[in-house]
N, C-alpha and C positions, 0 to 999 in steps of 0.2 A: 504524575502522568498515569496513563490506560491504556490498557490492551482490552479492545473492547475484541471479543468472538464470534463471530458470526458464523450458524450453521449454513454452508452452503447450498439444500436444499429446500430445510427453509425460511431463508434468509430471515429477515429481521420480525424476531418476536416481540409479544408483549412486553414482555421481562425487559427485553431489549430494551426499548422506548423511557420505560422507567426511568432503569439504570443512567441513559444516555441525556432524559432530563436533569436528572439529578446532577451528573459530569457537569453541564451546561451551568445547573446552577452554582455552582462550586468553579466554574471558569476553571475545569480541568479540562491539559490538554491530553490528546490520544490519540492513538491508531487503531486501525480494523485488521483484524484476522479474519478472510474467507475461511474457515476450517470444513474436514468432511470432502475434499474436493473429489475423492473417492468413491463415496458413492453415489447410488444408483439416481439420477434428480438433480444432481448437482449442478448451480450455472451461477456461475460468478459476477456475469455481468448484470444478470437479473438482480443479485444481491446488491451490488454496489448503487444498480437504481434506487433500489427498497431503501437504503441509506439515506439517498438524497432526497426522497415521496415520503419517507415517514417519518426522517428523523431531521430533516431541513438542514444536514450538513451539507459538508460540499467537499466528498468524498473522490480523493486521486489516485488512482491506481500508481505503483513506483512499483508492478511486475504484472505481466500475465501468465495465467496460467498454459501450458503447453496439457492441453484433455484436459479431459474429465470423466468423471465416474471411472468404468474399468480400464482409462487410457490414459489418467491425469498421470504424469511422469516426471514433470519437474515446472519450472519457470523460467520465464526471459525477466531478466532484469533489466530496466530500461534505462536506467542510468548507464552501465556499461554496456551495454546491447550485446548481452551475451545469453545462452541456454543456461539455466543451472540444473542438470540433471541427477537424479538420487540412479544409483546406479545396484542399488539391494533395496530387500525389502523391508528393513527396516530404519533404512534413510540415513546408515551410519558413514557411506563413501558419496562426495558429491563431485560432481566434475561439470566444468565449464568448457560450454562449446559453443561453436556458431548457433544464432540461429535457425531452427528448421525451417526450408527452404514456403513450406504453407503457410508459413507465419509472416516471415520479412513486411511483409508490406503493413499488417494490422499492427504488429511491434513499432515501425517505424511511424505511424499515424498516431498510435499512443503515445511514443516519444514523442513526438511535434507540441499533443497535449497537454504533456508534463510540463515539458518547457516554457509553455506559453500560459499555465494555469499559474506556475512559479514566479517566472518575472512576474506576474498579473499583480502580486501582495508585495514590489516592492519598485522604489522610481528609478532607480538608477539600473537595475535590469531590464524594466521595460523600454527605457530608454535605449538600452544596446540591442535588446531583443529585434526592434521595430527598426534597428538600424541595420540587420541583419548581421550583427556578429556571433559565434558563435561562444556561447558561456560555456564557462570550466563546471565539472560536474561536482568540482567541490564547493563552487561558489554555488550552483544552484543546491544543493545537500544542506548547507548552510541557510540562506534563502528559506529549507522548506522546512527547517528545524525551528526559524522565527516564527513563521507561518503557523505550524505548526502548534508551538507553545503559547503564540497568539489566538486559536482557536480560529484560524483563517482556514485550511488545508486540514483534511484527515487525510493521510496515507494507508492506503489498501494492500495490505500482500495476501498471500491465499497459498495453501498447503492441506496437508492431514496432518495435523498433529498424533494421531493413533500411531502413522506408520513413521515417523518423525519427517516427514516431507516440508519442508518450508520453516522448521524451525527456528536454524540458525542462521536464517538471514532476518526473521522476525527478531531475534532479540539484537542481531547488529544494526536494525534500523530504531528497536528502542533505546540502542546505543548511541545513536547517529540523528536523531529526531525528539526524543523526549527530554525533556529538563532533569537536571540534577535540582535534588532538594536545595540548593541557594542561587540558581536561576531565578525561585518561582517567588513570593512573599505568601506571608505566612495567610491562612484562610479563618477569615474572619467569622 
């Protein structure tokens, strides 16, 4: 699997596209790191467009970002619908909180999407999905980890990695989403 980088201001490069054909042809799966969310230019969701317009993925956010540039501060995690806030500057203390009350409604319209982009890649979810029940968040994590290794789903997070913002929920999602070496067979 990949951690593909993406500069958040600006966003997907040449290099980029290369790199992300080459993944494609080697049927590696991956995720995306908004990184840079700190400075000046910075826009996440312009990037995560750029994802889908230049590289014909089909890129899912599973956090947004709370600011940017001199105000990015942390992320809503939408799985757990909670804040994760970096609380120093160099992102060593994180703490979970509600939330911020300007957010709720755009957090809770991206979860809608998560959940409905998820069930999308498998039958027996969209079946409960359209039945309106509400799915366990480990069965959808699960869900987007097939998805995922299927090359259906890229998962989006976004941070600085300079100031360590975002980092340790990027490697618990390449914990939680990417294949172990005997998930995948071998590449021919």
């Amino acid at each position: 699997g990949g951690v593909v980088v993406f500069d958040a201001v600006a966003g997907v490069e040449p290099q980029s596209e290369t790199v992300w054909r080459q993944a494609d042809r080697y049927r590696v799966p991956r995720i995306a790191f908004v990184n840079k969310m700190d400075r000046t230019g910075a826009d996440f969701y312009r990037t995560v467009q750029m994802i889908r317009d230049r590289l014909a993925a089909t890129p899912l956010p599973v956090q947004l970002p709370i600011g940017s540039e001199s105000t990015f501060g942390g992320v809503i995690d939408l799985f757990e619908m909670q804040a994760i806030v970096w609380t120093d500057d160099q992102g060593r203390t994180l703490e979970r909180r509600d939330i911020p009350e300007d957010m709720r409604q755009a957090a809770q319209e991206a979860r809608e999407t998560l959940v409905e982009r998820i069930a999308e890649t498998d039958d027996a979810l969209t079946h409960e999905y359209l039945e309106g029940k509400t799915i366990p968040n480990e069965t959808l994590k699960s869900a987007l980890r097939k998805a995922t290794i299927a090359g259906q789903l890229v998962p989006v997070l976004s941070g600085s990695a300079l100031r360590n913002k975002g980092v340790q929920p990027l490697l618990d999602a390449v914990v939680d989403y990417l294949p172990s070496p005997a998930e995948i067979p071998p590449i021919v």
